[in-house]
N, C-alpha and C positions, 0 to 999 in steps of 0.2 A: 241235570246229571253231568260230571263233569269227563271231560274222553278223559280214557285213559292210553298210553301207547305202550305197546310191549318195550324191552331195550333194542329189539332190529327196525322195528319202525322207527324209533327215535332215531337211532342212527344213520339211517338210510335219508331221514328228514333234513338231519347235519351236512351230510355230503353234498344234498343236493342243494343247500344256501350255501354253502360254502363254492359248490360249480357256478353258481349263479351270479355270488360275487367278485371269480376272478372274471368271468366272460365278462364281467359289467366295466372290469377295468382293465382289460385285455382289448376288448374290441374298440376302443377309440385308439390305441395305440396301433392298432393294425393298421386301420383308416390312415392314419397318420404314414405310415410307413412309404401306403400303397400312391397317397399324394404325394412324397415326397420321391418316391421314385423318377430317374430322371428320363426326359423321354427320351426316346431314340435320333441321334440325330447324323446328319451324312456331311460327311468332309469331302465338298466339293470347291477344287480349285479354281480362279483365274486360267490357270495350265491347262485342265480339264476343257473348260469352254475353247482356250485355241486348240484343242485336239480335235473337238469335234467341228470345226466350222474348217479345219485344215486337215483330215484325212491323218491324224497322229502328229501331227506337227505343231509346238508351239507358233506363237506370231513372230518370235523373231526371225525361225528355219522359213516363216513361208515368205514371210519379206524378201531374204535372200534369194530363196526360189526366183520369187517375180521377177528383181534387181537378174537375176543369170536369164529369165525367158525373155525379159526383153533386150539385151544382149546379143541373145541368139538371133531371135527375130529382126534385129537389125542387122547383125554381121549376114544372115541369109537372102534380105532384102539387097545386101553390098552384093551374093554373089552372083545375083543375077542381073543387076544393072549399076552402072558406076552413079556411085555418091560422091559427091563432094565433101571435105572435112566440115563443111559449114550445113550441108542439109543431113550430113551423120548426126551433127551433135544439136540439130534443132528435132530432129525423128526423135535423140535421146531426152533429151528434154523435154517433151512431151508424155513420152511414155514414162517418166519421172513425176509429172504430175498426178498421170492416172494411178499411179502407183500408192501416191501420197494422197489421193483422195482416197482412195481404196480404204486403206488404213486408217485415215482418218472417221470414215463413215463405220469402220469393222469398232475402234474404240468405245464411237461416239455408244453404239449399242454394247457395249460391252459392260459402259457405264450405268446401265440401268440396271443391271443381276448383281444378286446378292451372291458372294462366295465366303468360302470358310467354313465351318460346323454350323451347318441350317437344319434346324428340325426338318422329319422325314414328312410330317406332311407338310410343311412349306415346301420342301423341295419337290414333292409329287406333284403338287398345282403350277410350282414353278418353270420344271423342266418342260412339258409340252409344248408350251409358249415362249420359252427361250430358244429351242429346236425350231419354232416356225418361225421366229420374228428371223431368226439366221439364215434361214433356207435361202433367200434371194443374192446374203453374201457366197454362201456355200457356194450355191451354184455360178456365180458371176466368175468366184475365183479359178473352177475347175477348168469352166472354157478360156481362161485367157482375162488378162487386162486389158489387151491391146488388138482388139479386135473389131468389129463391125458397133461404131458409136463410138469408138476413144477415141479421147485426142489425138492419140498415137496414131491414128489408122485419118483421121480430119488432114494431120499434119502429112501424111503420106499422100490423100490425096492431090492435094498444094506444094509439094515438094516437086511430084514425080509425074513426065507427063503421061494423056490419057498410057497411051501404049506402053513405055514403062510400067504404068502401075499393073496392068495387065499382064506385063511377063514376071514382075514379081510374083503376084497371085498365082498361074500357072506353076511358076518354079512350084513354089510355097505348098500347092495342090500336089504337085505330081511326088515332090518328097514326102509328105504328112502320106500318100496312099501306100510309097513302098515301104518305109518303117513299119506302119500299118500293117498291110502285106506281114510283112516276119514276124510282127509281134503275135496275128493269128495264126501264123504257120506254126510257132514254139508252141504254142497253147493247146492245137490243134494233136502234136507230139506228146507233148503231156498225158492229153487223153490216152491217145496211142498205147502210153505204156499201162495206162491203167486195163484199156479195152483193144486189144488189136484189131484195128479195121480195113479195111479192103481201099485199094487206091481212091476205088467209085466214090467210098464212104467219105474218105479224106479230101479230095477234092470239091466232093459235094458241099460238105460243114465251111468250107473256106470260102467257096462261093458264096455259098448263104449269107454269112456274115460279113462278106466284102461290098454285096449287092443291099443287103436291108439294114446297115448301121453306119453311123458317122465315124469317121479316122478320130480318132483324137491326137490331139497336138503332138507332131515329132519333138517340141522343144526339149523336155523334162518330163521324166515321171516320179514320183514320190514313191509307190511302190514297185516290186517286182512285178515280172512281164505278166507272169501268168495271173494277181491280182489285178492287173490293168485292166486284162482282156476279156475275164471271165464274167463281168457281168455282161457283156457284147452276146453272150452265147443266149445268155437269160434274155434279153432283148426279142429274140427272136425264137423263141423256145417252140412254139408253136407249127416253125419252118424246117427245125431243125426234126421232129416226132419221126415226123416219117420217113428220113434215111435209116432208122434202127428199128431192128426188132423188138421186144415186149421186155425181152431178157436183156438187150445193149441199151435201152431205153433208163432202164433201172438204174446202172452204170455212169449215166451220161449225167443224169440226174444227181447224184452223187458229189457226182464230179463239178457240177455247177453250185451245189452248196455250199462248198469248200468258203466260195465269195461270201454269204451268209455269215460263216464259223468268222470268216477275217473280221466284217463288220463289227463283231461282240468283242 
């Protein structure tokens, strides 16, 4: 016996081959769309990389930096014991080469990262491991070229005798502590205006951090005083707890972020 369909069945039948055959030739063209979508990708520069390995600095400002700290470091070594024009420009030549290896080893790893428009997950797997393979320049560069190991400091030894080299050091020590000195005393004022503290308080915080952190280089600083200084506070945050109350503790806290916010 054969069906029969009323006319809203039939029609109702109609609609739905007909839904059935655009989806049929709908849906491969979505697929398409959704493959051909481009993926996300992150525009990371050459520039970028010297910013991070140099505190915001391309490589050419930080060259020049080094090229002015060894300068200084020699005209300060002049003021505390007489140089001769011959062992001035043999100390400079040396600290010229440490210079020039510097750069040359900061290239050589430069050469291995890919820059430009890099997919975001190449770039995700990438970055980790371009941040640690740098950390050892990172860090080399912030203490100094020309320090304990350089040639600069080989060539000093051999220049200058025992005693000389000693009162250089001495000088070199006693200036790095009082720079040092002001630059936690501004820092210290900063606070000040955020938290008013009592003499006790203020003397206390300067001690703290004059006694349990290292001076860093009077040569040069790259940024202002108060980002120089404020991670020195974060250093010792633990020593610092107990000059403040619960309430100035909050404050203080705050106020050492600040270093965090700059890092971003």
């Amino acid at each position: 016996m054969p069906i029969l369909f009323t006319p809203f069945v039939a029609t109702y039948l109609r609609t739905i081959v007909v839904l059935l055959i655009v989806c049929m030739h709908t849906a491969p063209n979505a697929a398409a769309q959704v493959a051909a979508r481009p993926a996300r990708v992150i525009n990371y520069s050459a520039e970028n990389f010297d910013r991070l390995c140099f505190r915001n600095m391309v490589a050419t400002a930080a060259r020049a930096k080094a090229d002015r700290m060894l300068r200084a470091r020699t005209d300060m070594t002049e003021s505390s014991v007489q140089l001769s024009p011959e062992q001035k420009a043999k100390l400079l030549l040396a600290g010229e080469i440490d210079i020039q290896r510097f750069f040359a080893a900061f290239e050589e790893l430069k050469s291995q990262w890919k820059f430009g428009s890099i997919p975001q997950n190449v770039f995700s797997a990438q970055f980790p491991k371009m941040r640690t393979a740098a950390m050892p320049l990172m860090e080399r560069y912030q203490k100094g070229l020309h320090g304990e190991g350089s040639l600069y400091h080989k060539a000093k030894l051999t220049i200058l005798t025992p005693s000389d080299f000693e009162r250089t050091q001495a000088f070199t020590f006693e200036r790095k502590q009082t720079l040092y000195r002001n630059l936690v005393r501004a820092t210290v004022a900063s606070l000040d205006s955020r938290l008013p503290l009592t003499i006790e308080q203020r003397e206390a915080v300067i001690k703290t951090i004059m006694e349990n952190t290292e001076p860093m280089e009077p040569l040069d600083y790259n940024e202002p005083m108060l980002f120089a200084t404020l991670p020195k506070l974060k250093e010792v945050e633990s020593k610092l707890q107990p000059i403040f109350s619960e309430e100035e503790w909050f404050v203080v806290k705050q106020f050492m972020a600040i270093a965090e916010v700059r890092k971003r």
